[in-house]
N, C-alpha and C positions, 0 to 999 in steps of 0.2 A: 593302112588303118581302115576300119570299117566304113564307108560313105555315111552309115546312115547317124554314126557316133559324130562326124565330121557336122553334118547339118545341124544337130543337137546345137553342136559347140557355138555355131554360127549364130543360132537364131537366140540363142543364152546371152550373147553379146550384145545381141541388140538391143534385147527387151532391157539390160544393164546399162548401156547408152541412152533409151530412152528416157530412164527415169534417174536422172544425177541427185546425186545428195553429196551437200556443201556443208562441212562445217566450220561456223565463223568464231574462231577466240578471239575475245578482247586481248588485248594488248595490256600488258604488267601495267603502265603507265596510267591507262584510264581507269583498272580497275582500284587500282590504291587510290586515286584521284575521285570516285564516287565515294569508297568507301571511306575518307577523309570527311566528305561533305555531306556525308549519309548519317557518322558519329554526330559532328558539329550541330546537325538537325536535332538530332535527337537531344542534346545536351542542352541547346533551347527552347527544346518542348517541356524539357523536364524540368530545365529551372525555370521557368514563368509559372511553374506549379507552385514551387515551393516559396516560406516567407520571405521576404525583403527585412533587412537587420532591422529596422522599425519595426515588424512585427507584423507590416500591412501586408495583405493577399496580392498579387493582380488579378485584379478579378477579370479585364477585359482576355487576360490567356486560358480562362477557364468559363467566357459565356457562352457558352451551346453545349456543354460539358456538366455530366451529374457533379460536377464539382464547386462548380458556380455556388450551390446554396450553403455547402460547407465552408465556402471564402466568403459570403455571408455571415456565419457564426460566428468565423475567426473574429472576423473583423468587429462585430456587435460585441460579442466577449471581451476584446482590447477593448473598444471604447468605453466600456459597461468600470473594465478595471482602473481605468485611468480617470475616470470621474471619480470614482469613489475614491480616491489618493487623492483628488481635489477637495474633496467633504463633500462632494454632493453624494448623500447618500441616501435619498429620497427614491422611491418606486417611480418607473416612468411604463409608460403603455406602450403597444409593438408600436401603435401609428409614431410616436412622439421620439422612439427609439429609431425606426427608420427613415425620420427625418432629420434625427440630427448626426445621423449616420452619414447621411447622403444617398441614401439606397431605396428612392423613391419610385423607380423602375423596377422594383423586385413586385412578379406575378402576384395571383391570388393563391399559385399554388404553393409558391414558396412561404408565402406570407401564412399560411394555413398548416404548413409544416414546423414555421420557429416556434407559433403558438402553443400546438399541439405536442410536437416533441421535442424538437430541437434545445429549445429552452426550456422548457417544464421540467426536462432530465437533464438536463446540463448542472453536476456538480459544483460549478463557480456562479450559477444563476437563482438566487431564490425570488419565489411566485408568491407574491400576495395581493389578492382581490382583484384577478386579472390583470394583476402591473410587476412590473420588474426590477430588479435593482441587482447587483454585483454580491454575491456572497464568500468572504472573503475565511480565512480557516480560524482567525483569530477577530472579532468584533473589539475595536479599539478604537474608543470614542475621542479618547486626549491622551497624553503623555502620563497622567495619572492612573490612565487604567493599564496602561502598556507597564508602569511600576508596580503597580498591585499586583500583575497575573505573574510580573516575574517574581517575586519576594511569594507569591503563592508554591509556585513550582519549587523554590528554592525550601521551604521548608516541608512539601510531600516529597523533596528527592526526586523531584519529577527530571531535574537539569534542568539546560537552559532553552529557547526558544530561534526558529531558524532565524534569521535576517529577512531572508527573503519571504514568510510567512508573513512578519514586521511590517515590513514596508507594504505589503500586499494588502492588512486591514487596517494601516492606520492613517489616516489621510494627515498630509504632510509631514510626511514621517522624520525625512530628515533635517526640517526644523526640531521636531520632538525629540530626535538623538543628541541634536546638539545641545539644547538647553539642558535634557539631563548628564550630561557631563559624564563625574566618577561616581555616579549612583549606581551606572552600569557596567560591565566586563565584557570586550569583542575578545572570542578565540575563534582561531583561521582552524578549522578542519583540515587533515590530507588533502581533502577532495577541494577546497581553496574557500570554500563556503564558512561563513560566517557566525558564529553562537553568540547568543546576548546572556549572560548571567546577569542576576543579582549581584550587587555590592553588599554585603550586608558589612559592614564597619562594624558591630559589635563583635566579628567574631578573627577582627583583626587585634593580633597579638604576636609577640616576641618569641620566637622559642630559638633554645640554646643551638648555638654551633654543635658541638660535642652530638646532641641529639639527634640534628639533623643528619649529622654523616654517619651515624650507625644507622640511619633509617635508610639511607639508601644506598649503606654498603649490602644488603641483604636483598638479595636477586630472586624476584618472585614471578618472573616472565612466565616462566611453565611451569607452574604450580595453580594446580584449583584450588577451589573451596576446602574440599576433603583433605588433600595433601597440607595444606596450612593451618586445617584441624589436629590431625595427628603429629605434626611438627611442631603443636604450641602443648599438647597433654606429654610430649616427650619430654619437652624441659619445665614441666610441672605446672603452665599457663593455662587455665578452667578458657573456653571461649564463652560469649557473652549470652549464647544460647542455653548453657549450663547453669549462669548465674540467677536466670529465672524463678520464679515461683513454679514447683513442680505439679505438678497436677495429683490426686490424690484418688485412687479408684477409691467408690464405693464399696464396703465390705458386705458381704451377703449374711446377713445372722437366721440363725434358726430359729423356729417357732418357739416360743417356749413349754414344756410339758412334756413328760414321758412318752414312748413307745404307747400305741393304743393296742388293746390285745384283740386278736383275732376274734371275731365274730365266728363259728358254722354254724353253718346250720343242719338242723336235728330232722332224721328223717326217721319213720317207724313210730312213729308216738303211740299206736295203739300198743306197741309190746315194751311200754314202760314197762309194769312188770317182773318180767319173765328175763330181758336183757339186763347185765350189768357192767358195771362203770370200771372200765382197765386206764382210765385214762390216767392215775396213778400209781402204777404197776399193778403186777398181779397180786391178788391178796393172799396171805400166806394160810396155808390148812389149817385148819384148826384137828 
């Protein structure tokens, strides 16, 4: 072999000796073992964010965090809802609101943001004259008015009214459900939620067996509006749209008086005259 291929080989060796490169793999064990304790972190970080079944924020897992003023709101919002479910539903000012809050430590800059936006656009917070109060979807002063607005809806066909709306503007609500009794009608929705109708008692009545099982031996699941139109003029039933008063167009009448005759106009006047009149044939020879 060539000496000088030889020394190449040698001195490749060394320079490859001198500078070693080690690589360290963790071990299965500890890696599953951070990564066990690395999930568990994070699943603690993430729930100190979110509500506790009260409703309350932690706010001490979100102070040095933009989050902190938002678990402010939360929190002023609940308090703001559950007064007014007490009757207090009087306007209160931010100082009077974050002190009965307990949020006495909230900065100048937070305190300048609930004023400014926080609250002023906050849908469940209405603003009058610099002061606050809980703005609720339905204002329900007593059990009286909670009957009015239903027997209102029941006679626009509006339905009935959520529960959770209820209870949300009418302070002590569920004293007010109970005293009204059979005045009103709970139905459970699919979704588990609650409806309040009206009772209207005058519109309770008897109707016959017989009647009732043709009315729902007749399966209208997939049939619109249209298809139960043409299915009631098939067996000779006018719908209730038909029985209306019909609208009547206006009739357009003509002027009264004949055809006007044509006006021309005459050109040549000097050769009256000399020209003559074909305008009723020609005039026969004499």
């Amino acid at each position: 072999m060539d000496p000088a291929l030889l020394r190449e080989r040698e001195l490749f060796k060394k320079r490859a000796l001198s500078q070693p490169t080690v690589e360290k793999r963790p071990a299965a064990s500890e890696s599953g073992g951070s990564k066990k304790k690395k999930s568990k972190a994070d699943k603690e970080s993430s729930s100190s964010l979110l509500p506790s079944l009260n409703g309350n924020f932690n706010l001490k897992a979100l102070t040095g965090s933009s989050g902190y003023k938002f678990g402010c709101l939360a929190k002023i919002v609940n308090y703001m809802k559950t007064r007014h479910q007490r009757g207090d539903t009087h306007h209160l000012t931010v100082e009077e609101i974050l002190d009965e809050t307990k949020l006495l430590d909230i900065g100048m800059k937070q305190k300048q943001w609930l004023m400014t936006e926080a609250l002023a656009s906050n849908p469940k917070i209405e603003v009058r004259d610099g002061k606050y109060a809980f703005k609720p979807k339905y204002h329900l002063k007593d059990k009286k008015a909670l009957l009015r607005l239903l027997d209102k809806h029941d006679q626009l066909g509006l339905g009935g009214l959520l529960l959770d709306d209820v209870e949300e503007g009418l302070p002590n609500s569920a004293k007010a459900l109970k005293v009204l009794g059979d005045q009103i009608i709970f139905v459970t929705r699919p979704d588990k939620k609650k409806i309040l109708f009206y009772n209207d008692k005058h519109c309770q009545f008897t109707v016959d067996e017989e009647f009732t099982k043709l009315w729902r031996s007749i399966p209208v699941d997939s049939m619109d509006e249209e298809k139960i139109e043409d299915y009631l003029k098939r067996q000779g039933i006018s719908s209730m749209q038909e029985t209306g008063p019909k609208k009547v167009l206006p009739i357009k009448r003509k002027k009264p008086g004949g055809q006007k005759k044509r006006r021309f106009k005459t050109h040549n006047d000097h050769l009256a005259g000399v020209l003559e009149d074909y305008s009723e044939g020609v005039p026969a020879k004499k």
